[in-house]
KERODREN-251201 format. One record per residue (C-alpha): residue in one letter; x, y, z. Coordinates in pm, 1 decimal, decimal comma. Each point is the difference from the previous one (the first is absolute). Layout:
// residues N
(atom 'A'; (X; Y; Z))
...
// end
This chain:
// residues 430
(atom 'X'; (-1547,5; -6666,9; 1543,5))
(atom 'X'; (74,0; -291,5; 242,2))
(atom 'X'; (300,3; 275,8; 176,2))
(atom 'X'; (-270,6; 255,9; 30,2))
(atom 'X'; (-216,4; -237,9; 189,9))
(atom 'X'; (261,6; -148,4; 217,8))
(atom 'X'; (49,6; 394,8; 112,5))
(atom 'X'; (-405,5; 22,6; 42,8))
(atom 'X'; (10,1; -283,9; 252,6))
(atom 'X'; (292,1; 108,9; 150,6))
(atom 'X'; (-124,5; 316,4; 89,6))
(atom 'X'; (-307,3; -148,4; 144,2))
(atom 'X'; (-47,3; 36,3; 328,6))
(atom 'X'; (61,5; -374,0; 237,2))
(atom 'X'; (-305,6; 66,4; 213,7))
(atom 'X'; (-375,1; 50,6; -99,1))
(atom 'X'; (-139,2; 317,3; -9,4))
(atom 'X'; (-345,0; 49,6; 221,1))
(atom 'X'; (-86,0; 308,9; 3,2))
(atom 'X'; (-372,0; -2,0; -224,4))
(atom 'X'; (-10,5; 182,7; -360,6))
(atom 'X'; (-94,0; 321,5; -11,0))
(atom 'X'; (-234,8; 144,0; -291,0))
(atom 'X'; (125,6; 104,5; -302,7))
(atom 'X'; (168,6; 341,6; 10,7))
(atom 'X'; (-147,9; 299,6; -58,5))
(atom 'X'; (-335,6; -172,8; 48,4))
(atom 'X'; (-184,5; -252,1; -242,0))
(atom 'X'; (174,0; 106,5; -340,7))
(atom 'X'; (390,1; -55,8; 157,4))
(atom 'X'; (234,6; 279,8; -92,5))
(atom 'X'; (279,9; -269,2; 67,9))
(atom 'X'; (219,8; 296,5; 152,8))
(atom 'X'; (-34,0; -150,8; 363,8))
(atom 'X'; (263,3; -284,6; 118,2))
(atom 'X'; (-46,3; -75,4; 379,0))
(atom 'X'; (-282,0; -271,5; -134,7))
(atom 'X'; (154,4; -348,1; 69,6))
(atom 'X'; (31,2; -254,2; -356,8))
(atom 'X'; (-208,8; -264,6; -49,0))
(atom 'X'; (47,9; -342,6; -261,4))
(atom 'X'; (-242,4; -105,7; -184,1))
(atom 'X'; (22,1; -355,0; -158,6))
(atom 'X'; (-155,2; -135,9; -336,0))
(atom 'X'; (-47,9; -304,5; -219,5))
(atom 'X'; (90,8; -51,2; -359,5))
(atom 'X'; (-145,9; -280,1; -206,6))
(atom 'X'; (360,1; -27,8; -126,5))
(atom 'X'; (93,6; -183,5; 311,4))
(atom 'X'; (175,8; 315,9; 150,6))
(atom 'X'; (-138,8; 148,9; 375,1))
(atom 'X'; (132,0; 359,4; 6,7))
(atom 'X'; (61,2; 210,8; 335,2))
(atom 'X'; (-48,6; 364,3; -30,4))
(atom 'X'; (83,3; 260,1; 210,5))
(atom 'X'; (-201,6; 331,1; -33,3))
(atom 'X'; (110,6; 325,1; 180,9))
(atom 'X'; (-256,1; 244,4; 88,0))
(atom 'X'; (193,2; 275,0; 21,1))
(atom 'X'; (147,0; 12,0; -282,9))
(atom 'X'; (-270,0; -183,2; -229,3))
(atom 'X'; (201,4; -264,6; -74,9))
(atom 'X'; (-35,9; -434,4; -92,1))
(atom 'X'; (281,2; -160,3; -111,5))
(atom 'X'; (116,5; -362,1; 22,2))
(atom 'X'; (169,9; -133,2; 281,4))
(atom 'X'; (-6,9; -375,0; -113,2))
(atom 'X'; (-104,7; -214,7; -275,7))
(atom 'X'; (-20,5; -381,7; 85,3))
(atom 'X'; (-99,2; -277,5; -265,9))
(atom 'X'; (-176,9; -200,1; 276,8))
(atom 'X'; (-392,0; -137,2; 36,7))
(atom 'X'; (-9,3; -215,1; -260,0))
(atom 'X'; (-68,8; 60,3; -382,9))
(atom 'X'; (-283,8; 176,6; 42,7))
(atom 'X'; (-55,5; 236,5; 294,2))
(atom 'X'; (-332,0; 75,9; 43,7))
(atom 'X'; (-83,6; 155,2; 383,5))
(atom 'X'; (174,3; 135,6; 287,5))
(atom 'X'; (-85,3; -22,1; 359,0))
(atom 'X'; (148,4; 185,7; 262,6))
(atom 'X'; (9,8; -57,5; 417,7))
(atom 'X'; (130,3; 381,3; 109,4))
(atom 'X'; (7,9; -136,0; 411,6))
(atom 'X'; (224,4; -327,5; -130,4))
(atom 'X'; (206,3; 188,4; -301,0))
(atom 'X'; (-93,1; -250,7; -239,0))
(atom 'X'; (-100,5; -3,7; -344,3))
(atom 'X'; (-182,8; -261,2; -191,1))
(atom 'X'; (-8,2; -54,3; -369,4))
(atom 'X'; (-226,1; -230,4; -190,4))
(atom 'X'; (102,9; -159,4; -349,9))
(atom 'X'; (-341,0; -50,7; -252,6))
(atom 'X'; (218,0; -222,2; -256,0))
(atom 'X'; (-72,1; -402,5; 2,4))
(atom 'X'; (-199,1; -224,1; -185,3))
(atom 'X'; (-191,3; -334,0; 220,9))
(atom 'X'; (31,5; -197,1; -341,3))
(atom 'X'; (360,1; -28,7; -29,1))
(atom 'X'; (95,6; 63,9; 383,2))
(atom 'X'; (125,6; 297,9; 42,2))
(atom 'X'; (-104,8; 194,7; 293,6))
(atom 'X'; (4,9; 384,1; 121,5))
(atom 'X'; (203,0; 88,3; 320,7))
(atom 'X'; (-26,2; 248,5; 285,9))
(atom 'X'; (317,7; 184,1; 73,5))
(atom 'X'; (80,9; 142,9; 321,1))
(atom 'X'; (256,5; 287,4; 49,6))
(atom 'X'; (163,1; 175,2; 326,7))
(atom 'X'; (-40,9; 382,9; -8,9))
(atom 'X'; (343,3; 175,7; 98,6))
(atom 'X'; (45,5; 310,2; 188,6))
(atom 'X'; (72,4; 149,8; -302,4))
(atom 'X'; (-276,3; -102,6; -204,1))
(atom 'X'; (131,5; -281,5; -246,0))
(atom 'X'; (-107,2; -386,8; -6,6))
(atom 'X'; (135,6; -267,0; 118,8))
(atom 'X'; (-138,9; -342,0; -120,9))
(atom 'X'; (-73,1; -231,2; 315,8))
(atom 'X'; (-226,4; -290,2; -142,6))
(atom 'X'; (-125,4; -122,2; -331,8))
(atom 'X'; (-295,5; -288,9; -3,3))
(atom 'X'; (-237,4; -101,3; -276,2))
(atom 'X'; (-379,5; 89,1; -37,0))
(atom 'X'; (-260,1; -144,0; -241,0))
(atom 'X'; (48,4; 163,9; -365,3))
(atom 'X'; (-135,0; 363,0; -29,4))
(atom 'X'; (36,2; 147,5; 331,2))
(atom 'X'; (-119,9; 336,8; -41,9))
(atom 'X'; (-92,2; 169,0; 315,4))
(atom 'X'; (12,6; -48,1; 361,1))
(atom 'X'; (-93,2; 137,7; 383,9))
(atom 'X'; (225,1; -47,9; 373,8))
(atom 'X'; (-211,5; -84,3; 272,6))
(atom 'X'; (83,2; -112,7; 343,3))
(atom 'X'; (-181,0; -219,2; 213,1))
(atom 'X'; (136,0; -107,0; 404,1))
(atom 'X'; (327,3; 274,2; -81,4))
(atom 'X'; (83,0; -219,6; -272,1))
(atom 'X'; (3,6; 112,9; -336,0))
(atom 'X'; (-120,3; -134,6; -314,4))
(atom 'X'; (5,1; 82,2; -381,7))
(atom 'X'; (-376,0; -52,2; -237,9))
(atom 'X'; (84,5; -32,9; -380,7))
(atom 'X'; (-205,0; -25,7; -291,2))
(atom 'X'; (63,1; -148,1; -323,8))
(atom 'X'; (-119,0; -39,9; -314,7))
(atom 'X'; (-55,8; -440,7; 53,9))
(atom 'X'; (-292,4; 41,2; 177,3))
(atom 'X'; (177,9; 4,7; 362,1))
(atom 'X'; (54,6; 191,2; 255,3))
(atom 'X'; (331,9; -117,7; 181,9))
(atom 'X'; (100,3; 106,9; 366,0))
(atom 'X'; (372,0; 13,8; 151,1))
(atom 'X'; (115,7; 12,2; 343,6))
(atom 'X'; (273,4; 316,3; 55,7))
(atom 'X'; (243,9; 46,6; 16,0))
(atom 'X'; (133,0; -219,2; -314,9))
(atom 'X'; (257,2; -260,5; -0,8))
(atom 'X'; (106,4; -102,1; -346,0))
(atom 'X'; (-107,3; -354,3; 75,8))
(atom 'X'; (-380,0; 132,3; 57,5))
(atom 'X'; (-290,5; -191,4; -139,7))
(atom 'X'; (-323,0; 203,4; 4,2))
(atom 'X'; (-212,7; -36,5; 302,2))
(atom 'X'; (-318,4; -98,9; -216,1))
(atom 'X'; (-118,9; 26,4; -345,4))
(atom 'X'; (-371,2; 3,4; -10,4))
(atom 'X'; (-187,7; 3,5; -363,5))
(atom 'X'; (-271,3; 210,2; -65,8))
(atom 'X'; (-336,3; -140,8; -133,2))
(atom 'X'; (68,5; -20,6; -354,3))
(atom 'X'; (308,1; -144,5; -83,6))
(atom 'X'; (-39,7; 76,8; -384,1))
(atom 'X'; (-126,7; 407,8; 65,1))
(atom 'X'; (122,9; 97,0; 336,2))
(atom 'X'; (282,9; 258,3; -27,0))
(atom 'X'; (37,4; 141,2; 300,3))
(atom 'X'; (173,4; 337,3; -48,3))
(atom 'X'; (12,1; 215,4; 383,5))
(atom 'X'; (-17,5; -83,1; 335,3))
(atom 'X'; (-99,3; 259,4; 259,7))
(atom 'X'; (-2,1; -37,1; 410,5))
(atom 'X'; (-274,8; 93,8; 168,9))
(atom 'X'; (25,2; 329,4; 151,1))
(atom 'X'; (-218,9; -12,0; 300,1))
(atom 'X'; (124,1; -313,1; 131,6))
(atom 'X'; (271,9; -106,8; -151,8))
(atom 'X'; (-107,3; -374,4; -16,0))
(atom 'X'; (-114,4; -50,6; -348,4))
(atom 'X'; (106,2; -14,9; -305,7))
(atom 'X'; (-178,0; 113,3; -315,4))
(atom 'X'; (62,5; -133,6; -323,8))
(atom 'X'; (-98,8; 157,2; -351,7))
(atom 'X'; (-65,5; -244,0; -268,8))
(atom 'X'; (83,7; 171,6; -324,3))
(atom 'X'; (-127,4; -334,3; -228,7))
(atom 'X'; (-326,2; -42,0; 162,3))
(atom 'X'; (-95,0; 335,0; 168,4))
(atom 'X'; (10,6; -112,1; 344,9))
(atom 'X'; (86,9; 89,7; 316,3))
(atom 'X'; (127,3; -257,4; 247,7))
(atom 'X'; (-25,4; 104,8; 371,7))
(atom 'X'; (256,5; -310,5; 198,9))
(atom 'X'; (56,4; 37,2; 394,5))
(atom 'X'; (343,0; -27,7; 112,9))
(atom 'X'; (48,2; -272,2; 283,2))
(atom 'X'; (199,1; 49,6; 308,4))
(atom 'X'; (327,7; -204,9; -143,5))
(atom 'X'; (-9,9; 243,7; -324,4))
(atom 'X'; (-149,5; -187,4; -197,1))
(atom 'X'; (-309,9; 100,9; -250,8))
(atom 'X'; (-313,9; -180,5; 69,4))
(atom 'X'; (-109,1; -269,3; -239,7))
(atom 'X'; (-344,7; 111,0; 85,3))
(atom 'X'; (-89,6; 317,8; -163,0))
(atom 'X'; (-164,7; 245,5; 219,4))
(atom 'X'; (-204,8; 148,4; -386,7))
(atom 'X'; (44,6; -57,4; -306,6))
(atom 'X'; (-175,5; 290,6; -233,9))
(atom 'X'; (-57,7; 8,6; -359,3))
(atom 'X'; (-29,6; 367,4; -112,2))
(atom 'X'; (-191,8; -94,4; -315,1))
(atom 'X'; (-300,6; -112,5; 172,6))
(atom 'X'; (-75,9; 394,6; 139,7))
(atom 'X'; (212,3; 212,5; -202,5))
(atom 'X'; (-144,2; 134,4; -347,9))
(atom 'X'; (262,8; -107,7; -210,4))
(atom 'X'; (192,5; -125,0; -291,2))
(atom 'X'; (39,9; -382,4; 31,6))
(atom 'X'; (342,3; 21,0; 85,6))
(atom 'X'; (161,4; 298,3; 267,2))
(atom 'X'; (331,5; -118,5; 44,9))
(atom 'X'; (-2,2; 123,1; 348,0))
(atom 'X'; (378,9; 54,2; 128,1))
(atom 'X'; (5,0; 306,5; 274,9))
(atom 'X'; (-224,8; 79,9; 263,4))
(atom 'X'; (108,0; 274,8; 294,6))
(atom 'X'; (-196,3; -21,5; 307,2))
(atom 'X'; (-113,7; 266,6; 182,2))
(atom 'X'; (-123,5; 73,3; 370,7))
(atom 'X'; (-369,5; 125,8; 53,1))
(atom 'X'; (-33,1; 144,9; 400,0))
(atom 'X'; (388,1; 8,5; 95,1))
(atom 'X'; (171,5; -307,4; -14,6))
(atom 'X'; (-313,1; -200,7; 88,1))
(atom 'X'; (-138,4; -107,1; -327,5))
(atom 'X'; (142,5; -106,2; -332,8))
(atom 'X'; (-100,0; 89,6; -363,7))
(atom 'X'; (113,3; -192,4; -298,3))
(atom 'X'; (46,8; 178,5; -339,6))
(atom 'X'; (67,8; -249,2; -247,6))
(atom 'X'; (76,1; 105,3; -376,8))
(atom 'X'; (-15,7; -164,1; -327,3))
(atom 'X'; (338,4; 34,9; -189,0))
(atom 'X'; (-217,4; 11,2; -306,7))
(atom 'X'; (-259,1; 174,8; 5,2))
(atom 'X'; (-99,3; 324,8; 183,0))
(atom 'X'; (-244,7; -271,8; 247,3))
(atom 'X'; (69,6; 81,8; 389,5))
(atom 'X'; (-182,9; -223,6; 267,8))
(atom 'X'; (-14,1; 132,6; 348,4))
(atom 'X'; (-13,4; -201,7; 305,9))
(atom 'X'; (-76,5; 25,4; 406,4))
(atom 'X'; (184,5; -247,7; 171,0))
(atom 'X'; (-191,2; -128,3; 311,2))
(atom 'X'; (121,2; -229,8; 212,9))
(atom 'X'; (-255,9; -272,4; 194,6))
(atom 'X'; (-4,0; -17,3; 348,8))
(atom 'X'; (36,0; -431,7; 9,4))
(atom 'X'; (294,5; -59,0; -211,3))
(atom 'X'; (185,5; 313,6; -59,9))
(atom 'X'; (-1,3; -46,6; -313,3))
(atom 'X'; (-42,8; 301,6; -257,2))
(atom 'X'; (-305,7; -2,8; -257,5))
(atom 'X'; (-30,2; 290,0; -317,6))
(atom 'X'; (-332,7; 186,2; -24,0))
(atom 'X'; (-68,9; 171,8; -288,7))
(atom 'X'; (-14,1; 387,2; 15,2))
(atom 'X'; (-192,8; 148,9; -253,8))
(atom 'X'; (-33,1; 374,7; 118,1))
(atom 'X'; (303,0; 111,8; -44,5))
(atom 'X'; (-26,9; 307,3; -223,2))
(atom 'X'; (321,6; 122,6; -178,6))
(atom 'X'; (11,9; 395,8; -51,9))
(atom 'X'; (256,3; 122,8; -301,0))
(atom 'X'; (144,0; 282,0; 161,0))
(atom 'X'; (249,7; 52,7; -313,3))
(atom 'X'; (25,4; 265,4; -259,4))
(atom 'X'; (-205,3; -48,6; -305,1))
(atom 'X'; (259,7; -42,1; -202,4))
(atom 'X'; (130,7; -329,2; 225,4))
(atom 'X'; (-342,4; -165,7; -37,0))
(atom 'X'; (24,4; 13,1; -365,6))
(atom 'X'; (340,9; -173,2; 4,2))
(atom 'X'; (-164,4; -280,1; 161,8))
(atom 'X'; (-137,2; -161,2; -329,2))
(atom 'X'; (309,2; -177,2; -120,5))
(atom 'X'; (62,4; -361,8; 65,2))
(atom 'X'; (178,8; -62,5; 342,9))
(atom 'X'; (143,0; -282,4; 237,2))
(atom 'X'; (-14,0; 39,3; 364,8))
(atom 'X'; (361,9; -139,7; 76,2))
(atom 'X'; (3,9; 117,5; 379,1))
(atom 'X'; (-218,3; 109,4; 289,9))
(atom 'X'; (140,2; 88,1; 330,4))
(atom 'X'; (-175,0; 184,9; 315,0))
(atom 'X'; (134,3; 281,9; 261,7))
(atom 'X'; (-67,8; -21,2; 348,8))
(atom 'X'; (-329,9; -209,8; -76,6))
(atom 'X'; (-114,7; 306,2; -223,0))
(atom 'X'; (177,2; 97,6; -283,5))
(atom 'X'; (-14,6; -199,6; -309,1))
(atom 'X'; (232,5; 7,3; -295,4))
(atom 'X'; (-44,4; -202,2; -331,7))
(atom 'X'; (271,5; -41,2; -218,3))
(atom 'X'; (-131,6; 27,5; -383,3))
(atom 'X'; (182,6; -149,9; -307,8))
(atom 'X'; (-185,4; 159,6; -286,8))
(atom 'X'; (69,4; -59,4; -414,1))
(atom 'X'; (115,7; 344,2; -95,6))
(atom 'X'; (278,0; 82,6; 248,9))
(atom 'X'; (-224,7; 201,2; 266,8))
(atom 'X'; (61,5; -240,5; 278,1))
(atom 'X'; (-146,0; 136,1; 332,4))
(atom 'X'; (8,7; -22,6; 338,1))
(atom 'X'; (-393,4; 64,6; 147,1))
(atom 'X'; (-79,7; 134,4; 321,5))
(atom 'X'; (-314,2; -95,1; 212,6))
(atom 'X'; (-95,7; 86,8; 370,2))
(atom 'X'; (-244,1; -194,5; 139,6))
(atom 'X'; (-242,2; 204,4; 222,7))
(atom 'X'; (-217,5; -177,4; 247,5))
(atom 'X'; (-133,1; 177,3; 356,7))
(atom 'X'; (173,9; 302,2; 115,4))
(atom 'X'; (275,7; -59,1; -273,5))
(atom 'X'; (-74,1; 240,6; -276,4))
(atom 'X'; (326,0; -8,4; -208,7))
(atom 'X'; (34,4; 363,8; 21,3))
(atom 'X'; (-322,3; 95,1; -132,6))
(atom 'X'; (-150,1; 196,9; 298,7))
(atom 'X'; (-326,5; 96,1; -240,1))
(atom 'X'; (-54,8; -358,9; -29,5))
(atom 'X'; (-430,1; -29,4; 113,0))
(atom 'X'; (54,3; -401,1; -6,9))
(atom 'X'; (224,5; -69,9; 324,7))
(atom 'X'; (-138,4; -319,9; 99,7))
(atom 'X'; (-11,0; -207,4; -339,9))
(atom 'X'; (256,2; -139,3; -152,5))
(atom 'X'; (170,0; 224,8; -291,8))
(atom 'X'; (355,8; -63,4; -225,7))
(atom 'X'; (136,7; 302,8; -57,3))
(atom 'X'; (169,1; -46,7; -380,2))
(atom 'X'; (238,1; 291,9; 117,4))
(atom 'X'; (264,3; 64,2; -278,6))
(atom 'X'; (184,8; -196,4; -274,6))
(atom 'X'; (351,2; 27,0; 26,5))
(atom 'X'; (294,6; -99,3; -268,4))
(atom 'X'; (185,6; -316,6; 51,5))
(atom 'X'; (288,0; 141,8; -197,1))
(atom 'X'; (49,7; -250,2; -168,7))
(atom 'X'; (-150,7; -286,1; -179,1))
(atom 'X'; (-244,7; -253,0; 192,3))
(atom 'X'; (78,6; -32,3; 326,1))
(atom 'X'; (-27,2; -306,3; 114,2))
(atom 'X'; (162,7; 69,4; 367,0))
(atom 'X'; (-28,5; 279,8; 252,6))
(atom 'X'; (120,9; 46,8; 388,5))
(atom 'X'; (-19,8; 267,1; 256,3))
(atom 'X'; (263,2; 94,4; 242,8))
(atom 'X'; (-75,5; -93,0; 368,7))
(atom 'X'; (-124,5; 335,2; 117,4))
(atom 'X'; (-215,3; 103,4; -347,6))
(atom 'X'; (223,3; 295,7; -139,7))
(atom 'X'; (133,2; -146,0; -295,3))
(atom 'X'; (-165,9; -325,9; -309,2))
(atom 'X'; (212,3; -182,4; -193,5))
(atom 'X'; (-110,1; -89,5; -310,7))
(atom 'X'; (137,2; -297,9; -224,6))
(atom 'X'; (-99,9; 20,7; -381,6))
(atom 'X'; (10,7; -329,9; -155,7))
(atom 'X'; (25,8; 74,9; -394,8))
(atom 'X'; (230,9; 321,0; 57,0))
(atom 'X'; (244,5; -163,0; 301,1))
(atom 'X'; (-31,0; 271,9; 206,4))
(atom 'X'; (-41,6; 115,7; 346,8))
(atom 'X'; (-129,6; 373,5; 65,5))
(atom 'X'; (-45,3; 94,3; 336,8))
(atom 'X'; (-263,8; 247,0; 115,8))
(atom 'X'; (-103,0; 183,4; 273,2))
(atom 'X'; (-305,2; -44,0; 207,9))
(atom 'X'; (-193,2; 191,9; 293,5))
(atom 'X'; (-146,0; -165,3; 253,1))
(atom 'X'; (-118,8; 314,4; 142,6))
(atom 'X'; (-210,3; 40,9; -354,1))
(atom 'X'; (-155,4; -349,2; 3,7))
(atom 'X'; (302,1; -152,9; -163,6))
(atom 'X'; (1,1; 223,2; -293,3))
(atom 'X'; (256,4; -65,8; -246,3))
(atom 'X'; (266,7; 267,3; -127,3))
(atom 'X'; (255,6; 36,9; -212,2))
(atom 'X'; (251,9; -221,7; -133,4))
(atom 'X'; (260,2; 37,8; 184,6))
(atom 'X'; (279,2; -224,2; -156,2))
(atom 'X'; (-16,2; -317,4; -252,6))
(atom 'X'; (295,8; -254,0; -100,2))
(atom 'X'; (-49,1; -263,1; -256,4))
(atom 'X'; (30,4; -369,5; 117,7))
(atom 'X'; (138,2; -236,5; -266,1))
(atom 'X'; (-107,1; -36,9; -379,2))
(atom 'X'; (-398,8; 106,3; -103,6))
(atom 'X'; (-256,6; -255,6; 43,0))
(atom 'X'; (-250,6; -165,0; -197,8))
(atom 'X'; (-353,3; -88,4; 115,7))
(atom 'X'; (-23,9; -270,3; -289,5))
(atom 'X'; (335,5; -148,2; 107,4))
(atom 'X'; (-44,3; 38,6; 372,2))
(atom 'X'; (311,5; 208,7; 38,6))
(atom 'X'; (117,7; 297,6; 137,7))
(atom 'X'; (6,0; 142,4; 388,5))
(atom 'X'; (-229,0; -245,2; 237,5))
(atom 'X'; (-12,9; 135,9; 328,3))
(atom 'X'; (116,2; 315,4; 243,8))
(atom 'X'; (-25,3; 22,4; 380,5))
(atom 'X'; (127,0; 250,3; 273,3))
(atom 'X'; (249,3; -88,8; 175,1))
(atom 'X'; (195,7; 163,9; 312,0))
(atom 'X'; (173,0; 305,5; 71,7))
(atom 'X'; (392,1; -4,9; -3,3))
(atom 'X'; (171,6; 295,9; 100,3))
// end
C-alpha cells in the first residue's frame, strides 16, 4: 500500500492545475467514459484521530486515498478550508475543563499535489466542534465554537506557540453550547453564533484589529416566537440572499425536531449592526412524489444545512431506519421562481421542497460542493463513507447520480460519537 502511494504522488503533477471543473460527463448522471476533466482531493475527518486526503477523478469515476495522517488530536471533529491560501484547518472536539485537557486547532499546508502538510498545532477550549475564516484589514482570522460555552478567535496564519486571540463566554455558563458559527454574508463583519444549549442566536461585530466585539450587536432566543418543543437544539442555519446580494435570510434548524425558524436580517442605519426579524410568510410547497411525502414520517436529525449561490438549500438527514437523505429546497422570492414558470405567486416568498435525494450511506453528518457546483460530496458518519454525486447548476442544483463512493476508516456509532466527522472540497491537481 505505502509503494502504491509513493507512485500516486510521484506521478502528480509539481504545479497546480487552474483550469475550472467541467460537469460531469455525459451530462448530470456521469458516464465516467470522459478523461480530459482535471482531479480534484477531497479531505475528511475521522473521530479516530485520522484526517484522510482523497483524490477523486472525474473521468474515470474514481476516489481513492492519497494520504492518511493520524494528526488533529484524538478526536477530529471539523475541517476548514482557505482555497486562495491552500490551507486546511482541522478542529479536535475531545477535552474535558475538569481535569485540563483542552481541544486543539491544527493547521496543514496544501501541496501541489494534494496531500497535507502539518504547519502549526495550538490548543482550544475542550469540545471544539465547528468553525468559520474571516478576514478583516487583509488579515485573516479563524471563529471556533465549542462545546464550553465559548467561542474562541485566532489570528492566521498559526504559529505553534499561538494563544487564542479571545475567548468570550456565552450567557449561560452551565447551558450554553455553542455548536456553529457562520459569517455574515452581506457584509462580512459579523459573526453569528448558534447556541445549541439554550436556543440562541448570538449576533457579535468584529472590530477593526480582528477581534469579536464584547458587545453583542442581538442576542435572540428562538423559544420566545417559535411554536415549539422546549428544547430545539438548534446547530445549522444557511443563509440566503433576498434581491441579489443585497439582503440576507437566516434559516435556522432544530437538529431535533422537524422546527425551522426563518429570519430577515436588517441592518440599522446608526450602528451597522445586524438585527433578525421574524418572517412568518414563508410558505413551503412539497413539490415531491407522493410516495416521498409519506417517507417523511420516521424520526429524523437534521445533521447539516448548506446553501448554493444564496438559493439552494440542502439538509443533511440522519434518520433511525437507514434512509438517510439529502433534501433539496429552492427558495423563491421576486422574479426567482425555481423553475416553476406556472408559479401565480412571484412576489411572495415560497420554499420549493424540490426532491429528496439518497445520502448513500448512513447519516450524513458532512457535505461540500466543488467550487464551480458540478459535483457534492457527501460524508456518512455511521457507514464511513464518502459518495460523490453530481449536480446541475443549470437545473437549480439538482442532484444526480452517485457517481463514485470510498469508505473512510471503521463504521461509526452515534451513541459512541464515532465514525467519519467531516468532508470538504478541496482543489484541483492535475
Amino acid at each position: 500500500m505505502r509503494a502504491l502511494l509513493s507512485l500516486l504522488l510521484f506521478l502528480s503533477p509539481d504545479l497546480a492545475v487552474t483550469m475550472p471543473d467541467g460537469p460531469p460527463a455525459n451530462s448530470i448522471a456521469n458516464t465516467g467514459h470522459g478523461h480530459s476533466q482535471p482531479n480534484h482531493t477531497i479531505y475528511a475527518s475521522h473521530y479516530s484521530g485520522t484526517v484522510y486526503a482523497l483524490q477523486f477523478e472525474p473521468g474515470r469515476s474514481r476516489l481513492y486515498p492519497i494520504q492518511i495522517l493520524q494528526s488533529c488530536g484524538d478526536k477530529p471533529s471539523w475541517l476548514t478550508i482557505d482555497r486562495e491560501s491552500r490551507t486546511l484547518y482541522c478542529l479536535d472536539d475531545s477535552g474535558e475543563l475538569g481535569i485540563g485537557e483542552r481541544g486543539h486547532l491544527t493547521e496543514f499546508a496544501i501541496n501541489p499535489n494534494g496531500t497535507l502538510v502539518e504547519k502549526a498545532h495550538v490548543e482550544t477550549m475542550p469540545g471544539a466542534v465547528h468553525a468559520t475564516l474571516y478576514t478583516k484589514n487583509n488579515k485573516k482570522f479563524i471563529a471556533i465554537a465549542t462545546r464550553t460555552a465559548t467561542v474562541q478567535t485566532f489570528a492566521l496564519p498559526l504559529k505553534s506557540s499561538d494563544k487564542p486571540l479571545q475567548s468570550l463566554q456565552l450567557d449561560d455558563p452551565v447551558k450554553s453550547t455553542p455548536y456553529a458559527v457562520y459569517l455574515d454574508p452581506i457584509k462580512e463583519s459579523f459573526i453569528f453564533v448558534l447556541d445549541y444549549g439554550t436556543d440562541k442566536i448570538h449576533i457579535f461585530p468584529i472590530n477593526d484589529d480582528g477581534h469579536l466585539a464584547d458587545s453583542e450587536c442581538e442576542v435572540r432566543d428562538i423559544h420566545k416566537e417559535a411554536e415549539a418543543p422546549p428544547h430545539l437544539g438548534i446547530a445549522r442555519a444557511v443563509f440566503t440572499w433576498v434581491f441579489g446580494k443585497i439582503q440576507a435570510r437566516l434559516f435556522v434548524f432544530s437538529s431535533i425536531t422537524s422546527t425551522r425558524v426563518v429570519y430577515d436580517v436588517v441592518y440599522h442605519e446608526s450602528d451597522g449592526c445586524p438585527s433578525l426579524r421574524r418572517v412568518r410568510n414563508v410558505e413551503e410547497q412539497d413539490m415531491r412524489p407522493k410516495e416521498a411525502k409519506r417517507a417523511v414520517n420516521r424520526a429524523y436529525n437534521i445533521t447539516e444545512a448548506k446553501a448554493v449561490d444564496g438559493q439552494h438549500i440542502y439538509l443533511g438527514l440522519c434518520v433511525n431506519d437507514s434512509h438517510s437523505s439529502i433534501w433539496e429546497y429552492c427558495e423563491a422570492s421576486g422574479s426567482v421562481s425555481c423553475g416553476y414558470k406556472d408559479m401565480e405567486k412571484v412576489g411572495t416568498d415560497i420554499l420549493f421542497h424540490r426532491k429528496d435525494s439518497p445520502a448513500y450511506g448512513d447519516c450524513p453528518r458532512s457535505f461540500d460542493f466543488s467550487p464551480s457546483g458540478f459535483y457534492m460530496a457527501i460524508g456518512n458518519r455511521v457507514s464511513s463513507t464518502i459518495a460523490i454525486v453530481s449536480r446541475d447548476p443549470e437545473s437549480y442544483g439538482a442532484l444526480g447520480d452517485r457517481i463514485t463512493e470510498h469508505p473512510v476508516g471503521g463504521k461509526g456509532s452515534l451513541e459512541e460519537g464515532t465514525g467519519l466527522s467531516s468532508v470538504v472540497w478541496g482543489l484541483m491537481n492535475g
